[in-house]
C-alpha positions in Angstrom: 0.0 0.0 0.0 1.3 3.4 -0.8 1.2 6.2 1.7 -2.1 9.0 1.3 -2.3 12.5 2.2 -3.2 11.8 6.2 0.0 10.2 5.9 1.6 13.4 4.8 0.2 15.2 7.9 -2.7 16.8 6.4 -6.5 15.2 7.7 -8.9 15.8 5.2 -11.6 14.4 7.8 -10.7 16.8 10.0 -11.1 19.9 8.0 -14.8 18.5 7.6 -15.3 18.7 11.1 -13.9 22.0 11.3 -16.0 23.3 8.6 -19.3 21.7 10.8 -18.3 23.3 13.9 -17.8 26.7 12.9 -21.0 26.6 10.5 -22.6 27.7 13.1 -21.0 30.6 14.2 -20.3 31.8 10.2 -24.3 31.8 9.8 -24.9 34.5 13.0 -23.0 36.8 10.8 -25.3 36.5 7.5 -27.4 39.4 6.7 -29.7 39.6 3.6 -27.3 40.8 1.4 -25.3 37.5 2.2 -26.1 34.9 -1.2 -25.6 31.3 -0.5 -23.9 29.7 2.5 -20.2 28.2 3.1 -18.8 25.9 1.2 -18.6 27.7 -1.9 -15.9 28.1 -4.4 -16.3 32.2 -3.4 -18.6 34.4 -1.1 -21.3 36.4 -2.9 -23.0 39.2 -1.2 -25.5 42.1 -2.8 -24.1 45.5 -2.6 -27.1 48.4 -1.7 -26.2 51.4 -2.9 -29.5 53.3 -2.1 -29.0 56.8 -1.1 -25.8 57.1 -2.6 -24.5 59.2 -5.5 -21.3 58.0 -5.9 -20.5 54.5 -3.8 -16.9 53.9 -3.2 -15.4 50.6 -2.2 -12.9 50.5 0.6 -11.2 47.4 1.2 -8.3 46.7 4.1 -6.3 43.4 5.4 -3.9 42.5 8.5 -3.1 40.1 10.8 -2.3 39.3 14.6 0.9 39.9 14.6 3.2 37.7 17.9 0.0 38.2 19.7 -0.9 34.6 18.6 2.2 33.2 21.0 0.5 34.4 23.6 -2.6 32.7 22.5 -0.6 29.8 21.9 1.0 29.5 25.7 -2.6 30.5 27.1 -3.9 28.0 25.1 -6.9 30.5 24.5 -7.8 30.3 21.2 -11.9 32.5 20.9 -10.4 36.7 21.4 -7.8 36.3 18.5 -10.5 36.3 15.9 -12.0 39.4 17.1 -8.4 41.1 17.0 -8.3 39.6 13.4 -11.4 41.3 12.6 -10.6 44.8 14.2 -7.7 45.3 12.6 -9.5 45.6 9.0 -12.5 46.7 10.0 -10.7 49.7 12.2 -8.9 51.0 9.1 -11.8 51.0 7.1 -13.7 53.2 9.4 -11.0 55.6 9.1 -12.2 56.7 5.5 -15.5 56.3 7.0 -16.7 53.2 5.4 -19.5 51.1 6.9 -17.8 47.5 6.6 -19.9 45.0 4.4 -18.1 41.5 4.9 -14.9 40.0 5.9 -12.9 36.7 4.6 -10.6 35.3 6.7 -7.4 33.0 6.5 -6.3 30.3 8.8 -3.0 28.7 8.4 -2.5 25.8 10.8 0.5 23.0 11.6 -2.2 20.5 12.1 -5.7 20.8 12.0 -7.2 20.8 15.5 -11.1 21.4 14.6 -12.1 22.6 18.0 -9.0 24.8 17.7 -10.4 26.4 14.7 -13.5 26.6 15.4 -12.6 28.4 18.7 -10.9 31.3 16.0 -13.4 31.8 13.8 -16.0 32.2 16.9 -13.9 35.0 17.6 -13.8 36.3 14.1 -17.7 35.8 14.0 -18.5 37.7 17.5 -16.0 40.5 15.5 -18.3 40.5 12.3 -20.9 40.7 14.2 -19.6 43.5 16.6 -18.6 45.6 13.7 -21.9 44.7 11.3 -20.1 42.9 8.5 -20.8 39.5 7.3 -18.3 36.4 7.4 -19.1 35.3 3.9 -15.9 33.7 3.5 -12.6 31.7 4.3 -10.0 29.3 4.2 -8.7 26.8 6.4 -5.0 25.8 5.2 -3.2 23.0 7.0 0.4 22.7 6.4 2.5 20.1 8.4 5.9 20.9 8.6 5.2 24.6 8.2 4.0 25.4 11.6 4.3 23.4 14.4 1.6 21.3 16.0 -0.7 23.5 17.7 -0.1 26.9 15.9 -0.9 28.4 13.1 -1.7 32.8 11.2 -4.7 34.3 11.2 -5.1 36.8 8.9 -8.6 38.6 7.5 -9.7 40.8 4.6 -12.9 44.0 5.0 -14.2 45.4 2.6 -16.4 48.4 3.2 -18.9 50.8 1.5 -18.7 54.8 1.5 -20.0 57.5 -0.1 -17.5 59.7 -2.6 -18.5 62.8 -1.3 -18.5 61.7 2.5 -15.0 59.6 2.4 -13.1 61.4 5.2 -9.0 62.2 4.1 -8.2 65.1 6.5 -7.8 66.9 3.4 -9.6 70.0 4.9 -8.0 69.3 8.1 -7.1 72.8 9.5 -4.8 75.0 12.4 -6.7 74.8 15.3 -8.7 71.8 14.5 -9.1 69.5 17.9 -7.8 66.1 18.2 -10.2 63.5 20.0 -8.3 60.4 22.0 -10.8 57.4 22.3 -9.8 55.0 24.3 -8.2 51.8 24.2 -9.0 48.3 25.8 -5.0 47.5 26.1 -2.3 46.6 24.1 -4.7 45.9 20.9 -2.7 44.0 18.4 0.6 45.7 18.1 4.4 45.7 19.9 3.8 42.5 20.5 7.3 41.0 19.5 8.8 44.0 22.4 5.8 43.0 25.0 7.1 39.1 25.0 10.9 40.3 25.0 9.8 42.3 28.1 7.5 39.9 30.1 8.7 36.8 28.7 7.3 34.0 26.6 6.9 31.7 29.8 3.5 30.6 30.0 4.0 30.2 34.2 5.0 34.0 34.2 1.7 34.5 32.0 -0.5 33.2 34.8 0.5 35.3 37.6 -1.9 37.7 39.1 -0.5 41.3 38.8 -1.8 43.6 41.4 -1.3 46.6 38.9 -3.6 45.0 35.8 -6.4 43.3 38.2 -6.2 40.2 36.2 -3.2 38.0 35.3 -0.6 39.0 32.9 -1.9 36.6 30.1 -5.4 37.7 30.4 -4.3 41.3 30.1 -1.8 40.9 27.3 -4.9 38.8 25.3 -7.7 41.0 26.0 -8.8 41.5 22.4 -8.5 44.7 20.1 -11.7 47.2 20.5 -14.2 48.0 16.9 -15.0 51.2 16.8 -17.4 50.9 14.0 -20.7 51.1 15.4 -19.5 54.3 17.6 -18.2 56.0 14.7 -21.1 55.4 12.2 -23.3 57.0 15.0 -21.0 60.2 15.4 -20.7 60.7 12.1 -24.4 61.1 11.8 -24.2 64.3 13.8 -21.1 65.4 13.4 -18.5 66.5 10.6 -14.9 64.5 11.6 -12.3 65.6 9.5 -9.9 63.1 9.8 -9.7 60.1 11.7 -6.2 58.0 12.6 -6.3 54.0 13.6 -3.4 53.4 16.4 -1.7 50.6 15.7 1.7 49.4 15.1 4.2 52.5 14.7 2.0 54.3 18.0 1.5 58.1 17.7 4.1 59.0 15.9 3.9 57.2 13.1 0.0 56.4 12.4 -1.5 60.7 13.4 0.8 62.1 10.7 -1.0 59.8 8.1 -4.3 61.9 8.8 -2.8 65.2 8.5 -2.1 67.4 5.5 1.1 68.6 4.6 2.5 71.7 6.6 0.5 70.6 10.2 1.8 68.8 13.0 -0.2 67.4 15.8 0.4 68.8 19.6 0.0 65.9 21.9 -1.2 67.4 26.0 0.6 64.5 28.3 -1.7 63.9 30.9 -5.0 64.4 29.2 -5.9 60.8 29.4 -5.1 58.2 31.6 -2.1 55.8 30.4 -3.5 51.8 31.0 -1.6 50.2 33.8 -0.3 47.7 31.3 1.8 50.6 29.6 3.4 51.3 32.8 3.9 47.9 33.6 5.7 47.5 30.2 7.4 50.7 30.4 9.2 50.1 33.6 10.1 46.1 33.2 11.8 47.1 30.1 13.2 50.0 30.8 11.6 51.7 27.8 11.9 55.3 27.1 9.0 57.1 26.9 9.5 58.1 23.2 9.5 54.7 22.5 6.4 53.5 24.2 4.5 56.0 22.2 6.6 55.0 18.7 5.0 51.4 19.6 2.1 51.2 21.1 -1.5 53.4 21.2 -0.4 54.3 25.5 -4.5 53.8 25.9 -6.3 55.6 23.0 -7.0 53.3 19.9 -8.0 56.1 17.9 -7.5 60.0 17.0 -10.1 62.0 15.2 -9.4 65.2 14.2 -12.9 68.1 14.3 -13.6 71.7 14.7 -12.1 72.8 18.3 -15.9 74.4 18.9 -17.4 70.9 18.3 -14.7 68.9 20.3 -16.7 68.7 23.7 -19.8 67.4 21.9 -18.3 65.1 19.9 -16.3 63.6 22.8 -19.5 63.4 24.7 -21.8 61.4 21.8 -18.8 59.0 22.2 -19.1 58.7 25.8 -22.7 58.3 25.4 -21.9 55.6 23.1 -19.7 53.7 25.6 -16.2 55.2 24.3 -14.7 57.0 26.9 -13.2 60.0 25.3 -11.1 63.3 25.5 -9.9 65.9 23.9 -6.2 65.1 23.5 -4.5 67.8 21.5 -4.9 70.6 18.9 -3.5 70.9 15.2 -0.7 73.5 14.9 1.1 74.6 12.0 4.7 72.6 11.7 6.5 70.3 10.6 4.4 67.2 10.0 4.9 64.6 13.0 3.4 64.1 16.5 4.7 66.9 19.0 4.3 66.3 23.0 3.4 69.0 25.6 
């Protein structure tokens, strides 16, 4: 008898399984534009353009990142999805696109079906969190390629906006506010300096930490806030000018990308509070402070730039919302890059 593909490491059987225990959570994420179910050879979904004049589609991918070794030494497998998720859909709202559906990708060392079905329940409450549809995915296994037990998640939004209303920070102005809304932690970014700092030791993970109110683990995998819903509902009421997704790169790197040439963004220290997780970081590591805010978002996952006379409205239809808020800094006339006060 010759050897078959099980035999090779892949287990055909247990992709089926897979596919029948996340079936259920793909389907809560179905809307009536969704056409079909899984299984397809591609996802179909009816675009409805009422109401607009000119309908732009806005599309945006990522991935976890080294978050997923924490995931892997936690053996917690149902938050990373919902990262996965906010880190497409997050961008997208930054143009202010409503997002429509979301694919995902799943690359695994051996095919665990609970595993995977743990991920894309994440990935579902996400969808769901955010509005979109999970119309789509793949589950690859590769044996040999990761080991036993791991695997990448990465995912794929695309979202709907009109022409006219896609915010670029184009009219962006001197004097213009800067809104702060805040974090639930570490998000998805710095990861690769967080396990350098606190160590990949899944013992060290499970220690209580006085300062966090949970153990370190828990902390470092709470998963990445959406912002969607809060956003859609602002933008009802309220002209944003720009709006800047914190991830990887911090302050520094992601405000800038808002602004128009010739501004600079003034940063007040102080006018928010810095997550105890930060600080934790920060002093294990020795970090200057520069850095922590060239890696990671310091406790605001996003910066939206408005008229300074609407800034203490808009900050409280956030709040109202459930996004704590506050006004964070001012646009100033400079060199373009972050400046701290």
């Amino acid at each position: 008898m010759g050897i078959n593909y099980k035999d090779a490491g892949v287990d055909v059987e247990a992709g089926y399984e897979a596919v029948r225990q996340m079936k259920q959570y793909v389907e809560k994420t179905h809307t009536p534009n969704v056409i079909g179910g899984i299984g397809g050879f591609g996802g179909m979904y009816s675009l409805d353009t009422s109401g607009m004049e000119e309908p732009v589609l806005v599309a945006g991918t990522d991935g976890v990142g080294t978050k997923l070794k924490i995931a892997f030494l936690m053996d917690q497998h149902d938050t990373i999805g919902i990262d996965c998720v906010a880190m497409c859909v997050n961008d997208l709202i930054c143009q202010g696109a409503k997002p429509l559906f979301f694919l995902d990708y799943i690359a695994v060392g051996k095919l665990y079906p609970n595993q995977v079905a743990q991920i894309v329940k994440g990935i579902s409450e996400g969808c769901l969190e955010s509005g979109c549809a999970l119309i789509g995915g793949e589950t690859a296994e590769m044996p040999g390629f990761y080991k036993a037990g791991e695997y990448d998640v990465a995912g794929f939004a695309v979202g709907l906006a009109d022409r006219k209303k896609i915010i670029d920070g184009s009219n962006i102005r001197p004097g213009d506010a800067l809104i702060g809304i805040a974090s639930s932690g570490l998000h998805s970014n710095g990861f690769s300096l967080v396990r350098k700092v606190l160590t990949e030791n899944a013992d060290k993970l499970q220690q209580y930490d006085e300062s966090l109110g949970t153990s370190i683990g828990k902390e470092l995998l709470k998963p990445t806030r959406i912002y969607v819903k809060g956003i859609l509902g602002l933008l009802q009421h309220f002209s944003i000018k720009g709006i800047s997704h914190i991830t990887g790169g911090g302050f520094y790197e992601n405000i800038p990308r808002m602004l128009p040439k010739g501004l600079q963004a003034e940063i007040e220290k102080g006018s928010w509070p810095v997550l105890p997780v930060f600080s934790l970081i920060q002093k294990e590591g020795n970090i200057s402070e520069q850095d922590m805010y060239n890696t990671f978002n310091m406790g605001i996952g996003m910066v939206l730039a408005c008229e300074a006379a609407l800034s203490y409205e808009v900050a409280a239809c956030l709040q109202e919302d459930g996004y704590a808020a506050y006004r964070i800094g001012t646009v100033t006339e400079g060199q373009e890059g972050v400046l701290f006060r």
